[in-house]
C-alpha positions as CSV (number, residue, x, y, z in Angstrom):
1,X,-37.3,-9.1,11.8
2,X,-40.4,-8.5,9.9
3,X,-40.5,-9.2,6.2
4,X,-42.6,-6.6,5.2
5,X,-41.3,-2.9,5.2
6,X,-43.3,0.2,5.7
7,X,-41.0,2.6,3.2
8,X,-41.9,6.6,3.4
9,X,-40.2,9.1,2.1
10,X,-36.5,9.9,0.8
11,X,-34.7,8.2,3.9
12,X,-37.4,7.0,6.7
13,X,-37.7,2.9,6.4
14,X,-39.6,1.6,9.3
15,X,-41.0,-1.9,10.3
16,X,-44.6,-2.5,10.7
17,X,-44.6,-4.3,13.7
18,X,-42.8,-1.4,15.7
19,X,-45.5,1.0,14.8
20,X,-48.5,-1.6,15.2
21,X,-47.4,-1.6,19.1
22,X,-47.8,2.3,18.8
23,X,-51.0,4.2,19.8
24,X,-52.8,6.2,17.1
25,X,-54.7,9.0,17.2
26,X,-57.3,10.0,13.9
27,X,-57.4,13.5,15.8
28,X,-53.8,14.4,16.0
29,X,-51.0,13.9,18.4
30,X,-51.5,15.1,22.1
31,X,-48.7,15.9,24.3
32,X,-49.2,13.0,26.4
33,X,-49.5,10.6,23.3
34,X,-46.1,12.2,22.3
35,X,-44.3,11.7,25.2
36,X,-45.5,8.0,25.1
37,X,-44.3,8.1,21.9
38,X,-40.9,9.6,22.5
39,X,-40.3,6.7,25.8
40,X,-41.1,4.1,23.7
41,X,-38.7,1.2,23.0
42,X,-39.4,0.6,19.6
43,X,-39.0,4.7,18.8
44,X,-35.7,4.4,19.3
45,X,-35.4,1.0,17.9
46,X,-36.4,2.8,14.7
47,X,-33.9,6.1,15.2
48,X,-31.3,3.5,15.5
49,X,-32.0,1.1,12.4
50,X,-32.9,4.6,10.5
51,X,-29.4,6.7,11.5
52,X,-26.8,3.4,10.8
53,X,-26.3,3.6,7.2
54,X,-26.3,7.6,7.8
55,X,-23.3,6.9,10.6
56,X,-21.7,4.7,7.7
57,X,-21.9,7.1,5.0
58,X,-21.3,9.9,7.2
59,X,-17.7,8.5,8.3
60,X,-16.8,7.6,5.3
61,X,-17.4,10.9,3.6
62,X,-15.6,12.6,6.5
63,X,-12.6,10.7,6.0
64,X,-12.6,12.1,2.4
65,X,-12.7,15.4,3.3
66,X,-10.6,15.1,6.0
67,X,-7.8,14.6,3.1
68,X,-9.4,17.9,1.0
69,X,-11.2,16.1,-1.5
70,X,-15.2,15.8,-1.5
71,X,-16.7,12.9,-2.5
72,X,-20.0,13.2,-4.4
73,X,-19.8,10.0,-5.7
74,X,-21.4,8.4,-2.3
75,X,-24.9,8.1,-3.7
76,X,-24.0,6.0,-6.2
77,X,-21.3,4.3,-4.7
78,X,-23.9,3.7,-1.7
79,X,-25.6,2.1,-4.2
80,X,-23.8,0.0,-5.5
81,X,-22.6,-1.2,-2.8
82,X,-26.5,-2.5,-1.7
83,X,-26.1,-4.1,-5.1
84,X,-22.9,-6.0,-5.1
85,X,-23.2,-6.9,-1.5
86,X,-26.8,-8.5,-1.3
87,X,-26.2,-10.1,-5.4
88,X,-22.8,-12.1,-3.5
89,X,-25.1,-13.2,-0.5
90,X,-27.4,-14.1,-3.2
91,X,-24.9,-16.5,-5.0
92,X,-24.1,-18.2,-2.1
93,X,-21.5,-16.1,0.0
94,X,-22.3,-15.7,4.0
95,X,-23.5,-12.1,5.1
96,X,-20.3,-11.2,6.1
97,X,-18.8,-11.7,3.1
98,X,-21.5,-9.8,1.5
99,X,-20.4,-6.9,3.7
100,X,-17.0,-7.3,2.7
101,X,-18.0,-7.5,-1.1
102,X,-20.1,-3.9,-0.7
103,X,-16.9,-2.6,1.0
104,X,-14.7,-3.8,-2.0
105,X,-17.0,-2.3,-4.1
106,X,-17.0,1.0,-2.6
107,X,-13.0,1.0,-2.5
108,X,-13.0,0.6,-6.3
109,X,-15.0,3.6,-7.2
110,X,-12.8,5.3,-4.4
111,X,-9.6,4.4,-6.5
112,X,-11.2,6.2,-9.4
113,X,-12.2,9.2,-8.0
114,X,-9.2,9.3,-6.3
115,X,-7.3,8.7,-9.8
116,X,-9.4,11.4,-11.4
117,X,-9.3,14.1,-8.4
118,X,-6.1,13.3,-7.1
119,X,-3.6,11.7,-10.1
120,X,-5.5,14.3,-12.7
121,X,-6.0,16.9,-10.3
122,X,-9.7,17.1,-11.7
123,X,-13.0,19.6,-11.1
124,X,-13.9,17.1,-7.3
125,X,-17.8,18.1,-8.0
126,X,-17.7,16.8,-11.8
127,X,-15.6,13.7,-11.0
128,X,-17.7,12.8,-8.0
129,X,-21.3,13.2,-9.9
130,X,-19.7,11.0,-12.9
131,X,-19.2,8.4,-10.1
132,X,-22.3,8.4,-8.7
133,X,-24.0,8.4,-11.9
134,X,-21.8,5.5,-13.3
135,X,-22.4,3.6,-10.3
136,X,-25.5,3.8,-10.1
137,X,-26.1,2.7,-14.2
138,X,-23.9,-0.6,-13.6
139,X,-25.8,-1.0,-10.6
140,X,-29.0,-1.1,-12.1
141,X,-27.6,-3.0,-15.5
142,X,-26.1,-5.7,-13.4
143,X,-29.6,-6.1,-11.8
144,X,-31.0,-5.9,-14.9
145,X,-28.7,-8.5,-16.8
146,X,-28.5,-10.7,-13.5
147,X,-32.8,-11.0,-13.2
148,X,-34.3,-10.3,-16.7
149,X,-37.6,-11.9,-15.5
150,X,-38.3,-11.2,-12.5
151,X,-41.3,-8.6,-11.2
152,X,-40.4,-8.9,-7.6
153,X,-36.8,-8.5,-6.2
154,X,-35.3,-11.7,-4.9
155,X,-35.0,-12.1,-1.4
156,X,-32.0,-13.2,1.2
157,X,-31.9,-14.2,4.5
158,X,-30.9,-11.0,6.1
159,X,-28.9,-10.2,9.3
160,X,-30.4,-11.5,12.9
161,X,-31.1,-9.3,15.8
162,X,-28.9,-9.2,18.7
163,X,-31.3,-11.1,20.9
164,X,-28.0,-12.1,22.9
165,X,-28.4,-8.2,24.4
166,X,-31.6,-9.4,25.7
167,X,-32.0,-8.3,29.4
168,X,-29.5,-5.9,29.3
169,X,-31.3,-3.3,29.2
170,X,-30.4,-2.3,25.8
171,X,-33.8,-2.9,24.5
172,X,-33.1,-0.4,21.1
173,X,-29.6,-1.9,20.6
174,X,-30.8,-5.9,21.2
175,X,-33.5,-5.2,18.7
176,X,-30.7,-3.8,15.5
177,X,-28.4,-6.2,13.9
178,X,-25.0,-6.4,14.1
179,X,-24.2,-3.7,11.4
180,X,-25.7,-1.5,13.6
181,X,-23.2,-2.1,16.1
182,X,-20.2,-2.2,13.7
183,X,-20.9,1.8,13.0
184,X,-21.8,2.3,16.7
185,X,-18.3,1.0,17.0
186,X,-16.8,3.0,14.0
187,X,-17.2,6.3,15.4
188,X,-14.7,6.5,18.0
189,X,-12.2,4.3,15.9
190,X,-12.4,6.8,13.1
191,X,-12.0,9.5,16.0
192,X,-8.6,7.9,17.4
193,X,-7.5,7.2,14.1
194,X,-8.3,11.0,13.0
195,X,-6.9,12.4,16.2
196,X,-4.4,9.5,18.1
197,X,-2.6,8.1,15.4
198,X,-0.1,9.6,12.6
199,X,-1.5,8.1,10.0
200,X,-4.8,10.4,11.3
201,X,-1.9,13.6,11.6
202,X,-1.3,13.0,8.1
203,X,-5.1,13.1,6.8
204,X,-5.8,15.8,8.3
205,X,-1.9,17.6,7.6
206,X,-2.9,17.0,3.7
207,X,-6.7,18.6,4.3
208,X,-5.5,21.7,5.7
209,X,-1.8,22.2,4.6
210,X,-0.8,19.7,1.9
211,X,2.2,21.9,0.9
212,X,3.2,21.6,4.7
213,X,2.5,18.0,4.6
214,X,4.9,17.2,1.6
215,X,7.5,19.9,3.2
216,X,7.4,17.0,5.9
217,X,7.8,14.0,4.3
218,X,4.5,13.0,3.5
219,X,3.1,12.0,0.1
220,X,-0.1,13.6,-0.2
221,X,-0.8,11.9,-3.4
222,X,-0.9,9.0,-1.2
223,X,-2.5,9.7,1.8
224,X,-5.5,11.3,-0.5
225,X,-6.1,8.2,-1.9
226,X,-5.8,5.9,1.2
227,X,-8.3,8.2,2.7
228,X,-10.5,8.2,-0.5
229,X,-10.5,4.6,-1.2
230,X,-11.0,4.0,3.0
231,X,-13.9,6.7,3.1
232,X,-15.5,4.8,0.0
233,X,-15.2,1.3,1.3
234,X,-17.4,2.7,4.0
235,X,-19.8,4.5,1.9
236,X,-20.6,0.5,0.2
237,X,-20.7,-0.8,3.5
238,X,-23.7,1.9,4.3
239,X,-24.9,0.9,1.2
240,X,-25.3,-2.7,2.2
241,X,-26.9,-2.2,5.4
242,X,-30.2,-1.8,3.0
243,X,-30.0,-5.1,1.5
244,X,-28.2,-7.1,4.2
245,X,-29.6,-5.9,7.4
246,X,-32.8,-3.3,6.9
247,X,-34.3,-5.2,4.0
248,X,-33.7,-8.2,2.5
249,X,-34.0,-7.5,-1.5
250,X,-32.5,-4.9,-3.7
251,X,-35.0,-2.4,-5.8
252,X,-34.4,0.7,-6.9
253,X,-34.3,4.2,-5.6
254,X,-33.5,2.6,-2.8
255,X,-30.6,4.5,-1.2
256,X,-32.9,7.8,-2.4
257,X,-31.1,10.6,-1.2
258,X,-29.2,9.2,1.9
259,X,-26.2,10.0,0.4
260,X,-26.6,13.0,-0.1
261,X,-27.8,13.7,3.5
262,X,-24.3,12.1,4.5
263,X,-23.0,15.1,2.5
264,X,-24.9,17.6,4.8
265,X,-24.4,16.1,8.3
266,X,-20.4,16.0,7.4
267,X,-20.7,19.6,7.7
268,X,-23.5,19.9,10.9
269,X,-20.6,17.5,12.4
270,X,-17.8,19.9,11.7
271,X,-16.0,17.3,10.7
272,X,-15.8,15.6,13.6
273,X,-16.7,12.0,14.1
274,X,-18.0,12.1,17.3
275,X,-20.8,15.2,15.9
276,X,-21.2,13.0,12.8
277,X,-23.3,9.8,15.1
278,X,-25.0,12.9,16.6
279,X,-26.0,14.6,13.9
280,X,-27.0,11.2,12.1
281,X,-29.2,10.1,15.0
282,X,-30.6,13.8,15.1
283,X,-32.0,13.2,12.0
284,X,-33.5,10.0,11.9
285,X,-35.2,11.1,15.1
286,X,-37.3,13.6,12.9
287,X,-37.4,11.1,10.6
288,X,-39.1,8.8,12.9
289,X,-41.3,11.2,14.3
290,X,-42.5,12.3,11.0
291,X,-43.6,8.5,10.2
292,X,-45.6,8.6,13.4
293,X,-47.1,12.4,12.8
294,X,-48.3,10.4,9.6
295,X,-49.9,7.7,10.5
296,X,-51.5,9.6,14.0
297,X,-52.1,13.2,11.7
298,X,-55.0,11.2,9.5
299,X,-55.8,13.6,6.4
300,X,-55.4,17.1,8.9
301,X,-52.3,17.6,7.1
302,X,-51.3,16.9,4.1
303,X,-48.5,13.8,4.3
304,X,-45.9,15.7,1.9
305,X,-45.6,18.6,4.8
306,X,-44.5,15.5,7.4
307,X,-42.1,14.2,4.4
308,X,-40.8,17.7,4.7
309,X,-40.4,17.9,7.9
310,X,-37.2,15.9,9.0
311,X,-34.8,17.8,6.2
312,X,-36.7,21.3,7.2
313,X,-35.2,20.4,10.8
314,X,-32.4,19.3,9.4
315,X,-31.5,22.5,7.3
316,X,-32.1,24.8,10.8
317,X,-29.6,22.9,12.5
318,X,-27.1,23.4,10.0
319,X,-27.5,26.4,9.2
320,X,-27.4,26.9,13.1
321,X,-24.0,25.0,13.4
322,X,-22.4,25.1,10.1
323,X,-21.7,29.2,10.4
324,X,-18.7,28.1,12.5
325,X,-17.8,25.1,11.5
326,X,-14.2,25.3,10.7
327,X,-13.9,23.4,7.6
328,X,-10.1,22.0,6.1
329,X,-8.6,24.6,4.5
330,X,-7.3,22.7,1.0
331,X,-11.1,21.2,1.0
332,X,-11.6,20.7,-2.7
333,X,-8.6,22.2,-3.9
334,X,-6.2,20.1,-6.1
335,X,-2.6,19.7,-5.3
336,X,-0.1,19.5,-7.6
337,X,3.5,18.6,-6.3
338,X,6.2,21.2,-6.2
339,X,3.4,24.1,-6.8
340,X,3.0,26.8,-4.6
């Protein structure tokens, strides 16, 4: 993996030496170049490193709302969970456990918003902005308090590729880490838990029906918070993809808006897991392309309009899907036992 990282925009994070391997054109991008462009293994080497903390943070926002409550505070718990995860690998834990520590992380500030949404019956938005904004503060104190003298992050030793996919044919796979492959793996666990299991029945009885629910047995108090807490764990492992597997340092502004993306594709995915990978991958495709517009473009174009043009893309597509997206019917509506 290449130590130095080519960072553009609110969510495009790229290596050089995939691009370096790319031909460039001052004069813009011809058809042909783009279709080299589009075959190209290390294109989709860089949708697939781009779209993994997306999958991540999709899934775990998804599980939240499968239950009815949203979950703004993924931003910040995103980014505290870079933080926490890639501060333990720092001190000495293995990467693993640096995974597990983001994921521990996330849980926590899934317990409170699930204590403030769910045991309070709070405003979902308000409590879910307060989380992201206290998150993010610690995250940045701790960093703060932890390094008071140092001008450049500190580094770790990241996670490998999977070179043991070598020759399989897998080219874009062998070339992403094993994080990549844990959310690859994700999505259609999350989709037989969701739709296979009835603990899954019960997340999504208490998102569209909780009086129903309850009438049934089921604590929805309960299964809120599992699904909270679960969805948030997730949101800190997405989180330390950044620091464990993408980069190898922590700065900040470095989750920069993913989160909220996650927030988006949630609803382009109609809450379904299996639309949620496709809808991450479909935007760190434009995301990837816009980072080779830029650099083939020259000064034609002004670079913001390439910035732009992933989340213009982005915003067609859903507002192409999301008109009938069927969305959980107690979705942000508190639930208070015995009401009616």
């Amino acid at each position: 993996m290449a130590s130095s990282p080519l960072y553009t925009g609110a969510s495009s994070y790229i290596f050089d030496s995939e691009w370096q391997s790319l031909p460039c054109s001052a004069a813009g991008l011809p058809m042909m170049e783009l279709l080299d462009t589009l075959a190209a293994p290390a294109f989709w080497t860089a949708v697939l490193r781009i779209a993994t903390p997306l999958i991540l943070g999709t899934l775990g926002v998804l599980l939240c709302e499968r239950a009815g409550v949203l979950n703004l505070g993924i931003e910040g718990i995103m980014v505290a969970g870079a933080f926490s995860g890639w501060l333990a690998v720092y001190l000495g834990l293995p990467l693993w456990a640096g995974v597990g520590v983001a994921a521990l992380t996330g849980a926590v500030f899934g317990l409170l918003h699930a204590f403030l949404t769910v045991g309070l019956a709070l405003s979902q938005h308000v409590s879910g902005l307060g989380i992201t904004l206290l998150a993010t503060s610690l995250s940045y104190y701790g960093y703060r308090v932890s390094f008071p003298k140092v001008d450049t992050p500190p580094t770790v030793t990241p996670f490998a590729p999977m070179q043991w996919l070598d020759g399989t044919g897998l080219s874009a796979l062998a070339a992403q880490t094993p994080m990549t492959l844990l959310a690859l793996l994700l999505v259609p666990l999350i989709g037989w838990l969701l739709y296979r299991t009835p603990a899954g029945l019960a997340i999504r009885m208490v998102g569209e029906n909780p009086q129903a629910a309850e009438g049934q047995g089921v604590s929805v108090a309960a299964t809120r918070t599992a699904a909270i807490v679960a969805g948030s764990a997730l949101m800190g492992v997405a989180g330390a993809f950044l620091t464990l597997s993408a980069f190898n340092a922590f700065f900040f502004n470095m989750v920069n808006g993913r989160g909220w993306i996650c927030v988006a594709l949630v609803v382009f995915a109609s809450w379904r897991p299996g639309k949620a990978l496709l809808g991450a991958i479909l935007f760190a495709f434009f995301d990837a392309l816009q980072l080779r517009l830029q650099q083939s473009g020259g000064a034609v174009l002004p670079y913001q309009l390439y910035l732009m043009l992933p989340y213009v893309l982005s915003i067609l597509a859903l507002v192409l899907v999301a008109r009938k997206a069927a969305y959980p019917q107690a979705l942000m509506k508190p639930y208070r036992k015995g009401e009616r």
